[in-house]
Backbone atoms as SQL, in Angstrom:
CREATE TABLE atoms (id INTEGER PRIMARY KEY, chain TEXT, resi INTEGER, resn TEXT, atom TEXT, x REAL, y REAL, z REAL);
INSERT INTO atoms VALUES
  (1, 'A', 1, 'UNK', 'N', 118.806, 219.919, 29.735),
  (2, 'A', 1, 'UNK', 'CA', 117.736, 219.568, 30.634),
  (3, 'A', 1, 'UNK', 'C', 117.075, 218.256, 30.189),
  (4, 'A', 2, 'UNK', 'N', 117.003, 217.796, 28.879),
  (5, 'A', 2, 'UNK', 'CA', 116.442, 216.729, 28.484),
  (6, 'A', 2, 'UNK', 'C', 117.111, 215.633, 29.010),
  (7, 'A', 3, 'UNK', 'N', 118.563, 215.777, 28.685),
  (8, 'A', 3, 'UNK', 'CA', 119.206, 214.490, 29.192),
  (9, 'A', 3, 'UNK', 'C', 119.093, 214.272, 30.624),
  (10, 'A', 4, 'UNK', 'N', 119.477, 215.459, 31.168),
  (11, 'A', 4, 'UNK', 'CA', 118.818, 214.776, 32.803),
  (12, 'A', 4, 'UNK', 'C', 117.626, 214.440, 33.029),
  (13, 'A', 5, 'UNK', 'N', 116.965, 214.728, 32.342),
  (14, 'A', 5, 'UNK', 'CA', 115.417, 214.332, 32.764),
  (15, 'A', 5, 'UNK', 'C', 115.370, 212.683, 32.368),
  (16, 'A', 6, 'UNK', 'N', 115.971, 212.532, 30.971),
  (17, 'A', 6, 'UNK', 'CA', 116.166, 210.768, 30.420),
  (18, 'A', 6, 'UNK', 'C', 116.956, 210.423, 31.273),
  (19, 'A', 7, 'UNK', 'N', 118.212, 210.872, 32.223),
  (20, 'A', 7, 'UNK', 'CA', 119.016, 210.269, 32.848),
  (21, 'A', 7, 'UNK', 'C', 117.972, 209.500, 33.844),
  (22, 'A', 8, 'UNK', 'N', 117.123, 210.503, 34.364),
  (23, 'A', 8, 'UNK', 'CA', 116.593, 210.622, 35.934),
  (24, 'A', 8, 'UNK', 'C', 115.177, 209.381, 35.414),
  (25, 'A', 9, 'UNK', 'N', 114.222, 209.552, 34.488),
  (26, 'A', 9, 'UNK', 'CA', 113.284, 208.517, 33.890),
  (27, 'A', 9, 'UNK', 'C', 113.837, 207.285, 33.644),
  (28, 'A', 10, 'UNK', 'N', 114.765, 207.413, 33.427),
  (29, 'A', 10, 'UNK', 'CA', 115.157, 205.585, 32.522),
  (30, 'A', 10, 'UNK', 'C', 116.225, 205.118, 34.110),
  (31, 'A', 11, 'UNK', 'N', 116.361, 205.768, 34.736),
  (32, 'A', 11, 'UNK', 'CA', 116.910, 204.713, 36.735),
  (33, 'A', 11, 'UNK', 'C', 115.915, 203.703, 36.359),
  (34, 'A', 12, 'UNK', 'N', 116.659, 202.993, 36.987),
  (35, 'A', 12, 'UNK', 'CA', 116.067, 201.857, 37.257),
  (36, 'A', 12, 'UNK', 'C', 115.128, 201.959, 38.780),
  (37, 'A', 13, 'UNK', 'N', 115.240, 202.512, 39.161),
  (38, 'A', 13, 'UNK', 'CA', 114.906, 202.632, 40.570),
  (39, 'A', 13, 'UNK', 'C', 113.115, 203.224, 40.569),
  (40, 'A', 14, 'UNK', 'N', 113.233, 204.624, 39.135),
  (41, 'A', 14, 'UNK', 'CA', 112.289, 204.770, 38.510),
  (42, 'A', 14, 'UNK', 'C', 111.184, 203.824, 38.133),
  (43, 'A', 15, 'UNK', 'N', 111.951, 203.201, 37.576),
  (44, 'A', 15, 'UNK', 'CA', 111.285, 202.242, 36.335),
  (45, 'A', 15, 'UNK', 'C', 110.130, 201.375, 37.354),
  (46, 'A', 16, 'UNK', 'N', 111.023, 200.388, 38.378),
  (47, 'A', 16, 'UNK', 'CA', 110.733, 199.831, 39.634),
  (48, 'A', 16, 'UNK', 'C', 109.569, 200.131, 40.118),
  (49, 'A', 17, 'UNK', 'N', 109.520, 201.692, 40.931),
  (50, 'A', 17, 'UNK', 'CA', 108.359, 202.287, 41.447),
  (51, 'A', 17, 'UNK', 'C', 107.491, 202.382, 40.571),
  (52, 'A', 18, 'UNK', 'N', 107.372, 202.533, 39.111),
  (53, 'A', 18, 'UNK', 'CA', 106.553, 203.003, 38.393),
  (54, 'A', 18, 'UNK', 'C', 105.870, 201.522, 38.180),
  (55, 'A', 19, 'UNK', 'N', 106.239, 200.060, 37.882),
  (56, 'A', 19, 'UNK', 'CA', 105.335, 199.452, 38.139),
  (57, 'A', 19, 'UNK', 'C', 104.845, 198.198, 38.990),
  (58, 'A', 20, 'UNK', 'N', 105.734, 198.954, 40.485),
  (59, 'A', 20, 'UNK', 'CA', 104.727, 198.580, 41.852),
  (60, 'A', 20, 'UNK', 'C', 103.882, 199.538, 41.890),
  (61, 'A', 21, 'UNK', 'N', 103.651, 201.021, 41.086),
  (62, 'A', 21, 'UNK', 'CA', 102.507, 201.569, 41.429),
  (63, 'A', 21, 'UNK', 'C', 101.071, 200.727, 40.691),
  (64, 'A', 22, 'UNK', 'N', 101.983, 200.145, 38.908),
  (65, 'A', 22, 'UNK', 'CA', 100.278, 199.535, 38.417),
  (66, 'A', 22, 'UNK', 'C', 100.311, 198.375, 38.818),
  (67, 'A', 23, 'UNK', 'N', 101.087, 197.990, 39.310),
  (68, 'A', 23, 'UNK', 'CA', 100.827, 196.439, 40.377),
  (69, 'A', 23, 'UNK', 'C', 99.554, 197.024, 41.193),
  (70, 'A', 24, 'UNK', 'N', 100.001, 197.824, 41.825),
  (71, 'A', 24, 'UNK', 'CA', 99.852, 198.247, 43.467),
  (72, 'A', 24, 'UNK', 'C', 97.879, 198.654, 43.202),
  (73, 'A', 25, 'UNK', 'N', 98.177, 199.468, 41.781),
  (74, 'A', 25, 'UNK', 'CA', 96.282, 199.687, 41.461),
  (75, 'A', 25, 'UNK', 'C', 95.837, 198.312, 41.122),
  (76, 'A', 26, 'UNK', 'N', 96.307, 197.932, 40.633),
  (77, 'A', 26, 'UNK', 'CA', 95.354, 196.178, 40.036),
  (78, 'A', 26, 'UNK', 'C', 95.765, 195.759, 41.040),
  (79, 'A', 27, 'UNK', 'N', 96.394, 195.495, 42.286),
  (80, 'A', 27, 'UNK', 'CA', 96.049, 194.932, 43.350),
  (81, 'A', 27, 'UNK', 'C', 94.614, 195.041, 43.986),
  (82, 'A', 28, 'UNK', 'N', 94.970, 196.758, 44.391),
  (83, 'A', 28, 'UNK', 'CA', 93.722, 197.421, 44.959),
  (84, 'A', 28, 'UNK', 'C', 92.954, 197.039, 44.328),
  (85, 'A', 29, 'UNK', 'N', 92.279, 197.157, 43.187),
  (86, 'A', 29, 'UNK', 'CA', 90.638, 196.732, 42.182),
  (87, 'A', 29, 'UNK', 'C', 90.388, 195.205, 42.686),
  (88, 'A', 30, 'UNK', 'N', 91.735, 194.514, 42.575),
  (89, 'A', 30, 'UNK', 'CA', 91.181, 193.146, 43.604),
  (90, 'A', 30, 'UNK', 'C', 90.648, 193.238, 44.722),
  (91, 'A', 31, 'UNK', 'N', 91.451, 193.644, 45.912),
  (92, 'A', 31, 'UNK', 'CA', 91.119, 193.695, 47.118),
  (93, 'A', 31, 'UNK', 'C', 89.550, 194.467, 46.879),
  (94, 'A', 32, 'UNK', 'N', 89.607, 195.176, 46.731),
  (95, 'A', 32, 'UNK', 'CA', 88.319, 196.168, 46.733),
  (96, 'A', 32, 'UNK', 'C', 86.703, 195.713, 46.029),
  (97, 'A', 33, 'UNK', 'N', 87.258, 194.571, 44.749),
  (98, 'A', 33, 'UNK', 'CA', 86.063, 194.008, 44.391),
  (99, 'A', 33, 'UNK', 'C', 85.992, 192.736, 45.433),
  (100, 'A', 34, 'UNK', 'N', 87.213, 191.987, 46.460),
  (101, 'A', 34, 'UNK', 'CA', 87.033, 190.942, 47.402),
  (102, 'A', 34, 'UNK', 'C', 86.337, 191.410, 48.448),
  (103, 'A', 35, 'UNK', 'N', 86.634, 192.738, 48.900),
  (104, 'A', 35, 'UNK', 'CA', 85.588, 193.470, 50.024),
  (105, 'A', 35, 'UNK', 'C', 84.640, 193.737, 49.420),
  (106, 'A', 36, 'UNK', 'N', 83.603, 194.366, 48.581),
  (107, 'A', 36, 'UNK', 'CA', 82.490, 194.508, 48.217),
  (108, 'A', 36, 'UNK', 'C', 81.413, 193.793, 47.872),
  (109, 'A', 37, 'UNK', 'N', 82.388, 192.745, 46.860),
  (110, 'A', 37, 'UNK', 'CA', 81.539, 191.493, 46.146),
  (111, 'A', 37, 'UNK', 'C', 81.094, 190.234, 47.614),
  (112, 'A', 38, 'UNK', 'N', 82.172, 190.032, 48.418),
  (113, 'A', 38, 'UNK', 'CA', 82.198, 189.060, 49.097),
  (114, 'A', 38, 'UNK', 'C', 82.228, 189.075, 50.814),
  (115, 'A', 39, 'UNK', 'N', 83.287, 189.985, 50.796),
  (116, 'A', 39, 'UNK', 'CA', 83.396, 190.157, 52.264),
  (117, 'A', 39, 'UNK', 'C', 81.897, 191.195, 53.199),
  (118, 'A', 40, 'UNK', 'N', 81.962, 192.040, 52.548),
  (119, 'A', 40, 'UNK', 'CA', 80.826, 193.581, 52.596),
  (120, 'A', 40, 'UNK', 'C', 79.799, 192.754, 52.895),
  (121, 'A', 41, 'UNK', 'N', 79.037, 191.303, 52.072),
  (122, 'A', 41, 'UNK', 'CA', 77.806, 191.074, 52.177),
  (123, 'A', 41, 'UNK', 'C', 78.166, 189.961, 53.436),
  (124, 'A', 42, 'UNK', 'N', 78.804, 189.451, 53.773),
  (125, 'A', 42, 'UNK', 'CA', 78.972, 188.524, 54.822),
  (126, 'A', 42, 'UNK', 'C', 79.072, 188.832, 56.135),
  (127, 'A', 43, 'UNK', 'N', 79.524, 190.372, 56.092),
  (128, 'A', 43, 'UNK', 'CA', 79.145, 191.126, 57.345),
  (129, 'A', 43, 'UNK', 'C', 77.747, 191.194, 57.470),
  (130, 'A', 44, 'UNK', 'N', 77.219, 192.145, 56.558),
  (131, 'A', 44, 'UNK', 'CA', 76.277, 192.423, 56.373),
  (132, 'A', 44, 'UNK', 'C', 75.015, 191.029, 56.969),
  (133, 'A', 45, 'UNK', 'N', 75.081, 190.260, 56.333),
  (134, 'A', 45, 'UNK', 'CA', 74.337, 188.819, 56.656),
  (135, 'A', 45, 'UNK', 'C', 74.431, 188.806, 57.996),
  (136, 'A', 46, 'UNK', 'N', 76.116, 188.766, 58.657),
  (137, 'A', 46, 'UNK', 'CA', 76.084, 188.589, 60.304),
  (138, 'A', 46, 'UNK', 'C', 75.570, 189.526, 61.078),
  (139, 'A', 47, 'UNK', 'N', 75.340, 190.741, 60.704),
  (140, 'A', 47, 'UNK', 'CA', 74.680, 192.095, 61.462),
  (141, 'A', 47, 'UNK', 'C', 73.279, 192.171, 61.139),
  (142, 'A', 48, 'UNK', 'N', 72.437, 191.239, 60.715),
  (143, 'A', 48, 'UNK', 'CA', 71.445, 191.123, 60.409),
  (144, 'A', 48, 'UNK', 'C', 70.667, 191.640, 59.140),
  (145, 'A', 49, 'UNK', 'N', 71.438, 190.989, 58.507),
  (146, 'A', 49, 'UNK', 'CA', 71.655, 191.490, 56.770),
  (147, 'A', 49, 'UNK', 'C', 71.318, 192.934, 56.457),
  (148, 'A', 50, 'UNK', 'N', 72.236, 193.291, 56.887),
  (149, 'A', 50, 'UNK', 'CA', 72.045, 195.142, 56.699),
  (150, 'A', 50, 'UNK', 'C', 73.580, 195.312, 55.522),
  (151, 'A', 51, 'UNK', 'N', 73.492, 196.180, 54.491),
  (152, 'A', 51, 'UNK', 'CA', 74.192, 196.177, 53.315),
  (153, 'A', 51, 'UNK', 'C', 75.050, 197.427, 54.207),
  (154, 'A', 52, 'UNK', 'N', 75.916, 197.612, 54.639),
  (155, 'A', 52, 'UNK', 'CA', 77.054, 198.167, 54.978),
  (156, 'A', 52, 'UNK', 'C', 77.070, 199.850, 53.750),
  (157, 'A', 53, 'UNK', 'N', 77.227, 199.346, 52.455),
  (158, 'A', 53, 'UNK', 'CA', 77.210, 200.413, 51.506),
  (159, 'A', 53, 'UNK', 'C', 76.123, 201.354, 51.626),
  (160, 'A', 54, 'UNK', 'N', 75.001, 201.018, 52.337),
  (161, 'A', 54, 'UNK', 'CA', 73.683, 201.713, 52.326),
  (162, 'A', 54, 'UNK', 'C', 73.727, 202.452, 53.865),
  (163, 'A', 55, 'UNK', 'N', 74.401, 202.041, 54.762),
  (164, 'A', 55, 'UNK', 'CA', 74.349, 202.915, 55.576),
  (165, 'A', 55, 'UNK', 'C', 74.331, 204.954, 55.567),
  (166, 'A', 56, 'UNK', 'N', 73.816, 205.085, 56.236),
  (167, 'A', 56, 'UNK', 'CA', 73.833, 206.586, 56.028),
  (168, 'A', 56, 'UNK', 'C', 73.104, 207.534, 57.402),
  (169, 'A', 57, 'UNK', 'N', 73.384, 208.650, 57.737),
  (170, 'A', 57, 'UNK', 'CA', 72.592, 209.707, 58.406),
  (171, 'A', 57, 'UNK', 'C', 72.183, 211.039, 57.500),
  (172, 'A', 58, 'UNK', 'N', 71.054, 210.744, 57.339),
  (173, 'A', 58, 'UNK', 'CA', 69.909, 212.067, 56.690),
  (174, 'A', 58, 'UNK', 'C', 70.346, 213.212, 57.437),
  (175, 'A', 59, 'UNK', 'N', 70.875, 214.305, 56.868),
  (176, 'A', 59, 'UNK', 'CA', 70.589, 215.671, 57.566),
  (177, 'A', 59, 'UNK', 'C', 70.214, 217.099, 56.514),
  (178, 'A', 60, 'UNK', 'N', 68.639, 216.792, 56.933),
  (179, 'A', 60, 'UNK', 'CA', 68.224, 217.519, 55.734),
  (180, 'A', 60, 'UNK', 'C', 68.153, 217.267, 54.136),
  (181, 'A', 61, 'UNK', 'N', 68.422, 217.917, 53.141),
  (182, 'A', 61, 'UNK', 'CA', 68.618, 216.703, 51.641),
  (183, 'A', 61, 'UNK', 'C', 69.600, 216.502, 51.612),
  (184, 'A', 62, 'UNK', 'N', 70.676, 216.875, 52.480),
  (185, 'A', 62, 'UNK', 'CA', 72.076, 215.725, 52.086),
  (186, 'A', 62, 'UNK', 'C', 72.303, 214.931, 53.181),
  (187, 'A', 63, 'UNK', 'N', 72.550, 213.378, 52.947),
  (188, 'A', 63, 'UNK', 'CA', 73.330, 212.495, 53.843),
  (189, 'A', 63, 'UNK', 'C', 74.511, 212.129, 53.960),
  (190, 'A', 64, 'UNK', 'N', 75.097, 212.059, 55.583),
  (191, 'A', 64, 'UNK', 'CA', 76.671, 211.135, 55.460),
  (192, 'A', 64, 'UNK', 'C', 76.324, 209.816, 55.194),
  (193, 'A', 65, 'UNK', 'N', 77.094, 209.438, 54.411),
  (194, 'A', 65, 'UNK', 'CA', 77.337, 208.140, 53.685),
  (195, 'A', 65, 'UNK', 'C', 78.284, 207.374, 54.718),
  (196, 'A', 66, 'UNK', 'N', 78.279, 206.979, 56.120),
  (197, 'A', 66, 'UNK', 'CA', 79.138, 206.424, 56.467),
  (198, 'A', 66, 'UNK', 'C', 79.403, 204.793, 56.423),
  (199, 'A', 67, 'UNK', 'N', 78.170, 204.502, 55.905),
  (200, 'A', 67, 'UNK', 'CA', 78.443, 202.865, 55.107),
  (201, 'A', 67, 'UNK', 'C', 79.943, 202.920, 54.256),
  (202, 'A', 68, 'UNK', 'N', 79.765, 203.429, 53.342),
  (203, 'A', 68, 'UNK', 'CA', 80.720, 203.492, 52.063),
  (204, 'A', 68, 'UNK', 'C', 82.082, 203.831, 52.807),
  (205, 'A', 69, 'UNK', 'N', 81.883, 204.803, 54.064),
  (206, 'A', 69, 'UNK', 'CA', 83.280, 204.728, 54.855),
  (207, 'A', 69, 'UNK', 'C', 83.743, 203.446, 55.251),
  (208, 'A', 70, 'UNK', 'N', 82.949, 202.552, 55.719),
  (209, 'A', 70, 'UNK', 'CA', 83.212, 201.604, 56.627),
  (210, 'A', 70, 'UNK', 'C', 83.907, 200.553, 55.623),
  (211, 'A', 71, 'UNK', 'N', 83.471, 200.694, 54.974),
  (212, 'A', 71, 'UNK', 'CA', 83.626, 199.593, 53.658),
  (213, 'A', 71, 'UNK', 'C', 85.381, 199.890, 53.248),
  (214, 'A', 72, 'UNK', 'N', 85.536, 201.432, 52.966),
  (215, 'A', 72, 'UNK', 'CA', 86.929, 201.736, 52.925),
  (216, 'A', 72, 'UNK', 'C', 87.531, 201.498, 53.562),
  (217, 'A', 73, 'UNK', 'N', 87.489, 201.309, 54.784),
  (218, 'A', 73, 'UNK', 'CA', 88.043, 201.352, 56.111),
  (219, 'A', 73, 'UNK', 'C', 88.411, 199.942, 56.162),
  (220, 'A', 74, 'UNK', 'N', 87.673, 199.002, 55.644),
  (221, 'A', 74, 'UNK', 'CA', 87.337, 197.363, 55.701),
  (222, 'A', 74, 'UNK', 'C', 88.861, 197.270, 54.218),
  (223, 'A', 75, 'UNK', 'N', 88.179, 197.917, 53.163),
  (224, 'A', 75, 'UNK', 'CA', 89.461, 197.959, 52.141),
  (225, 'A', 75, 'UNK', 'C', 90.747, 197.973, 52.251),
  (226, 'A', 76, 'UNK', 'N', 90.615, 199.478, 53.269),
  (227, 'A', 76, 'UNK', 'CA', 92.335, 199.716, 53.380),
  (228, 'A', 76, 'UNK', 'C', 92.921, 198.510, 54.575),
  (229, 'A', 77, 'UNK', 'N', 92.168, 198.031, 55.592),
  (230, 'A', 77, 'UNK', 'CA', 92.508, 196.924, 56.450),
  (231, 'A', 77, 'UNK', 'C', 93.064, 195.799, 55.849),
  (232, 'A', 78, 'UNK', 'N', 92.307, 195.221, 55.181),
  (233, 'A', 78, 'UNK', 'CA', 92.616, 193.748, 54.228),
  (234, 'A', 78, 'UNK', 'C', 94.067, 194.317, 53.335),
  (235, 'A', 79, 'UNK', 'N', 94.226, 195.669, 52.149),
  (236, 'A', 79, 'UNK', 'CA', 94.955, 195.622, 51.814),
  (237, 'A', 79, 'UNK', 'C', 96.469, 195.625, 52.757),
  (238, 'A', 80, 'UNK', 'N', 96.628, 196.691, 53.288),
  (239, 'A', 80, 'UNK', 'CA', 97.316, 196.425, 54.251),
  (240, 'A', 80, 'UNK', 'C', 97.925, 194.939, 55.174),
  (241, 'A', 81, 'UNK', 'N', 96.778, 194.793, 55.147),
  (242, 'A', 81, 'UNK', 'CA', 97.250, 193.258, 55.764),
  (243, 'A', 81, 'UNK', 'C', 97.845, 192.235, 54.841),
  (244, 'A', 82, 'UNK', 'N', 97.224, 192.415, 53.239),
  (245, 'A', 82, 'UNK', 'CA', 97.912, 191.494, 52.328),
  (246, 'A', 82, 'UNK', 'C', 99.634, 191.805, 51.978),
  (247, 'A', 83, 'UNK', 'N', 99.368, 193.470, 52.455),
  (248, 'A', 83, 'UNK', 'CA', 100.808, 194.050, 51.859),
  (249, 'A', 83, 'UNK', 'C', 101.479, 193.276, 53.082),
  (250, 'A', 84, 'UNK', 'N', 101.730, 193.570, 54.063),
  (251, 'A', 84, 'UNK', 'CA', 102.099, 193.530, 55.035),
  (252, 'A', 84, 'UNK', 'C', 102.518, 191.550, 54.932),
  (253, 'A', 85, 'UNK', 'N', 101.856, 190.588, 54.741),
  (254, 'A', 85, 'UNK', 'CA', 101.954, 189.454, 54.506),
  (255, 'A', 85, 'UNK', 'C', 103.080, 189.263, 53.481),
  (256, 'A', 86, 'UNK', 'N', 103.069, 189.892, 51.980),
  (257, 'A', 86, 'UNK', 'CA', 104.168, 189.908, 51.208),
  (258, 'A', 86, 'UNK', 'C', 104.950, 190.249, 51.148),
  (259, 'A', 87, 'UNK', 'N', 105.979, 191.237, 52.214),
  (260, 'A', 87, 'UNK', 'CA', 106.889, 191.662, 52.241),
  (261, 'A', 87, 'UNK', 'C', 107.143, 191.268, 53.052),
  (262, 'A', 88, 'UNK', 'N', 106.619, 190.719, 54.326),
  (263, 'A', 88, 'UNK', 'CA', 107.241, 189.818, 55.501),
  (264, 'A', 88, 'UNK', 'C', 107.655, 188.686, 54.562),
  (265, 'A', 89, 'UNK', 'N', 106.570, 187.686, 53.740),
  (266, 'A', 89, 'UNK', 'CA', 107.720, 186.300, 53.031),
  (267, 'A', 89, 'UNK', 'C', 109.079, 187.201, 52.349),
  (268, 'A', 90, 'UNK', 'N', 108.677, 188.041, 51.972),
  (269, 'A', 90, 'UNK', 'CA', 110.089, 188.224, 50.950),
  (270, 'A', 90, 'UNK', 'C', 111.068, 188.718, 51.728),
  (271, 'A', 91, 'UNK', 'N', 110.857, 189.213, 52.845),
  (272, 'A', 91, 'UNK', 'CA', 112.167, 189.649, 54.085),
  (273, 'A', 91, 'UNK', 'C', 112.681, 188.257, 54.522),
  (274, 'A', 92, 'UNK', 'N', 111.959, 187.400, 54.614),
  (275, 'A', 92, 'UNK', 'CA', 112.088, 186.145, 55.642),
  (276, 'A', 92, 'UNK', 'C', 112.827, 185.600, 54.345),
  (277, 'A', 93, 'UNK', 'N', 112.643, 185.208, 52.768),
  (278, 'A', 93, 'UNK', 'CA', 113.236, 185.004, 51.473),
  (279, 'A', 93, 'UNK', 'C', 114.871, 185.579, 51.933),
  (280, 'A', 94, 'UNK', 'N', 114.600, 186.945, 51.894),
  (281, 'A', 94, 'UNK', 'CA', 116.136, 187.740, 51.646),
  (282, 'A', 94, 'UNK', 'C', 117.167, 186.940, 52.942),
  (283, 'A', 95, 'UNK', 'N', 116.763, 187.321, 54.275),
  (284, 'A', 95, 'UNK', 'CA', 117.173, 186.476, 55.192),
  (285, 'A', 95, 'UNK', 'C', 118.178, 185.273, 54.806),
  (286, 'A', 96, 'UNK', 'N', 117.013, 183.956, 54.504),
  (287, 'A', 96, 'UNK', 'CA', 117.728, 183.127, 54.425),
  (288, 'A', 96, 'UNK', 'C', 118.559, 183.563, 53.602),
  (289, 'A', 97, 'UNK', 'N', 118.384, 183.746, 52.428),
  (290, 'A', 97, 'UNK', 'CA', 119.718, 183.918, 51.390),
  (291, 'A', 97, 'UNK', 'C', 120.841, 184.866, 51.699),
  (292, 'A', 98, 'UNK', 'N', 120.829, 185.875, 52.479),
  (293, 'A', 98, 'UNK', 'CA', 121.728, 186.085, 52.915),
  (294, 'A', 98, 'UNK', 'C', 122.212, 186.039, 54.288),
  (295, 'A', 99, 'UNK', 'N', 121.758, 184.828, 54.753),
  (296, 'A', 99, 'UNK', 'CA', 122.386, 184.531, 56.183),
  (297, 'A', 99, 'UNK', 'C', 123.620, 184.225, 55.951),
  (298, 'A', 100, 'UNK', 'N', 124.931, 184.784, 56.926),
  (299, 'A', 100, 'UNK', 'CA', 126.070, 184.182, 56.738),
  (300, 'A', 100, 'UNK', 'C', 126.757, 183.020, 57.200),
  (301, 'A', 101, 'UNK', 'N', 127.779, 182.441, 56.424),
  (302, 'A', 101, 'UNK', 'CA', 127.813, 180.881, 57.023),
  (303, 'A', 101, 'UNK', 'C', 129.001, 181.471, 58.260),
  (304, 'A', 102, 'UNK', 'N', 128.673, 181.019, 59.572),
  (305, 'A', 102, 'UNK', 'CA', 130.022, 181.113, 60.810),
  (306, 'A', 102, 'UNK', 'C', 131.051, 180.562, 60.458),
  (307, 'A', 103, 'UNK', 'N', 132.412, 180.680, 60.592),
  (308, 'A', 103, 'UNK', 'CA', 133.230, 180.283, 60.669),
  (309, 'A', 103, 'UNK', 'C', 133.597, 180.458, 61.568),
  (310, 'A', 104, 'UNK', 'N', 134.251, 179.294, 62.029),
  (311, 'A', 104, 'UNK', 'CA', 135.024, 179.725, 63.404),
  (312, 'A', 104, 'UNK', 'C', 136.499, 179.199, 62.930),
  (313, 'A', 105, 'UNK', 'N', 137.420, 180.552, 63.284),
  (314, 'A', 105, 'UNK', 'CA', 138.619, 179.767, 62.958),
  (315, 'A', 105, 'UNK', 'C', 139.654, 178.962, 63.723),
  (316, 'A', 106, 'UNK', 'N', 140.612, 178.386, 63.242),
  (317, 'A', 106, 'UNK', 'CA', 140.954, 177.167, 63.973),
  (318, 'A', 106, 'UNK', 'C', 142.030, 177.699, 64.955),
  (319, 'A', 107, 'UNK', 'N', 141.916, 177.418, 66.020),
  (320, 'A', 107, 'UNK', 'CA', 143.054, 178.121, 67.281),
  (321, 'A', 107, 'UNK', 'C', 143.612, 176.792, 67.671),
  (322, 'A', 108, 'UNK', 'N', 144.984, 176.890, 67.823),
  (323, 'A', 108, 'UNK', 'CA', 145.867, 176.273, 67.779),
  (324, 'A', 108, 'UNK', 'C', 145.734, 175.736, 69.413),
  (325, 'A', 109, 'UNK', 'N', 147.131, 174.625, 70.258),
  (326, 'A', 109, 'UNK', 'CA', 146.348, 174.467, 71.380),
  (327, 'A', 109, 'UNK', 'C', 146.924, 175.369, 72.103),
  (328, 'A', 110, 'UNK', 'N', 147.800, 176.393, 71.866),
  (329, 'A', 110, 'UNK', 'CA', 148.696, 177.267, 72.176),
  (330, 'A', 110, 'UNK', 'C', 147.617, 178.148, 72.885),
  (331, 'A', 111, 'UNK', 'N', 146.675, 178.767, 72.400),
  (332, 'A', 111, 'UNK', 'CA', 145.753, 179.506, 72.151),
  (333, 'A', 111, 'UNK', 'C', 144.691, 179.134, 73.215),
  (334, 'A', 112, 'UNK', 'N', 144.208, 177.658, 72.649),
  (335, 'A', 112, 'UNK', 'CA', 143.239, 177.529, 73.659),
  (336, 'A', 112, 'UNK', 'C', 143.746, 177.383, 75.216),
  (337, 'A', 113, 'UNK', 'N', 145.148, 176.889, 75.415),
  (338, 'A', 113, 'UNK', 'CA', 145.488, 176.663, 76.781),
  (339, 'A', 113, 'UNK', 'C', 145.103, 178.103, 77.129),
  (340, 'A', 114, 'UNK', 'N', 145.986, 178.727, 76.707),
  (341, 'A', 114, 'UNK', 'CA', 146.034, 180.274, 77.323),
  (342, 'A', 114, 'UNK', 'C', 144.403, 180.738, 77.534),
  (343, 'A', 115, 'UNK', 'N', 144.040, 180.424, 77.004),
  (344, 'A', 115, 'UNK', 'CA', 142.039, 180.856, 77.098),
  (345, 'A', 115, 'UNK', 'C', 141.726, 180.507, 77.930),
  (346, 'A', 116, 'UNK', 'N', 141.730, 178.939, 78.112),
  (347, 'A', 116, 'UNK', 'CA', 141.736, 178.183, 79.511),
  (348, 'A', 116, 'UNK', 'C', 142.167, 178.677, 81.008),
  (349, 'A', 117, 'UNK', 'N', 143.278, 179.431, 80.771),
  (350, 'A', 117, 'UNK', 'CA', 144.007, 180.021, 81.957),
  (351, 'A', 117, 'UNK', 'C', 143.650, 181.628, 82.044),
  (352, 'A', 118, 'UNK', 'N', 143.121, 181.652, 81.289),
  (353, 'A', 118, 'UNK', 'CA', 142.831, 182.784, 81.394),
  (354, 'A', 118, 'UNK', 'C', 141.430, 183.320, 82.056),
  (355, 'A', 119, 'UNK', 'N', 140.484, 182.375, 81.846),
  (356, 'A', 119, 'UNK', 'CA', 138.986, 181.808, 82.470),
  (357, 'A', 119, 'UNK', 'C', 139.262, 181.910, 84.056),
  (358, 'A', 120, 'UNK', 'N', 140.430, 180.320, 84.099),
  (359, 'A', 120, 'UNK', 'CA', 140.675, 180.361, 85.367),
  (360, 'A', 120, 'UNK', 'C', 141.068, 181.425, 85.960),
  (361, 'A', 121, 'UNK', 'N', 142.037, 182.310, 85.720),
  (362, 'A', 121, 'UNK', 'CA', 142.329, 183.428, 86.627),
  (363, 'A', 121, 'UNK', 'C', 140.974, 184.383, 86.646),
  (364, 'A', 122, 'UNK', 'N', 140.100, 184.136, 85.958),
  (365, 'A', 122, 'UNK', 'CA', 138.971, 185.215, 86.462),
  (366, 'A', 122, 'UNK', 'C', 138.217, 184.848, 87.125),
  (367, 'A', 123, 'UNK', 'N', 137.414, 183.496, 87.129),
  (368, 'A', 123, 'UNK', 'CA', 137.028, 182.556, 88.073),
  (369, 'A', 123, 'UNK', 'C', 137.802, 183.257, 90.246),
  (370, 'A', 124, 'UNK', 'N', 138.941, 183.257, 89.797),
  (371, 'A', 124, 'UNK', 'CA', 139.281, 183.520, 91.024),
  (372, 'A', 124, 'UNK', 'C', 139.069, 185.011, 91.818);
């Protein structure tokens, strides 16, 4: 059981996912301090400087916090959109590099007459 388990840990395929996931968190802590620190208050300023994080509805002693939603909501948007930006260049990357070169191969005039006549009889 050990060795399959080292077989199955040490893939490469493993390895891979394991760090686009701590990419993927130190991405997020970016995005998330770019929405809070920067973006969050610039709304805020345009809505008549109201802090987005402070939003809330009182019901009774507990409140919904739906500021702090909105803000997530604002988070997962931007990330998304950054993801979404980097894997489109790197598709459009793969693309070119593997576009294939055409060949067209060389037909003799044997070939093309007959093509020629062959057009024509459908033409008719």
């Amino acid at each position: 059981m050990w060795n399959e388990f080292k077989k199955f840990a040490l893939k490469g395929n493993v390895i891979d996912l394991a760090v686009g996931v701590v990419i993927g968190a130190a991405f997020g802590k970016i995005v998330s301090s770019l929405v809070t620190n920067i973006i969050t208050p610039i709304v805020g300023f345009l809505l008549g400087r109201v802090d987005l994080t402070k939003l809330y509805i009182p019901i009774g002693e507990a409140k919904i916090e739906y500021g702090i939603f909105l803000q997530n909501i604002i988070d997962f948007l931007i990330i998304a959109f950054s993801i979404f930006l980097v894997v489109r260049s790197i598709n459009r990357f793969k693309k070119k590099e593997q576009a294939p070169v055409e060949t067209t191969p060389n037909k003799d005039k044997k070939e093309e007459l007959l093509m020629e006549i062959r057009d024509l009889l459908k033409k008719d």
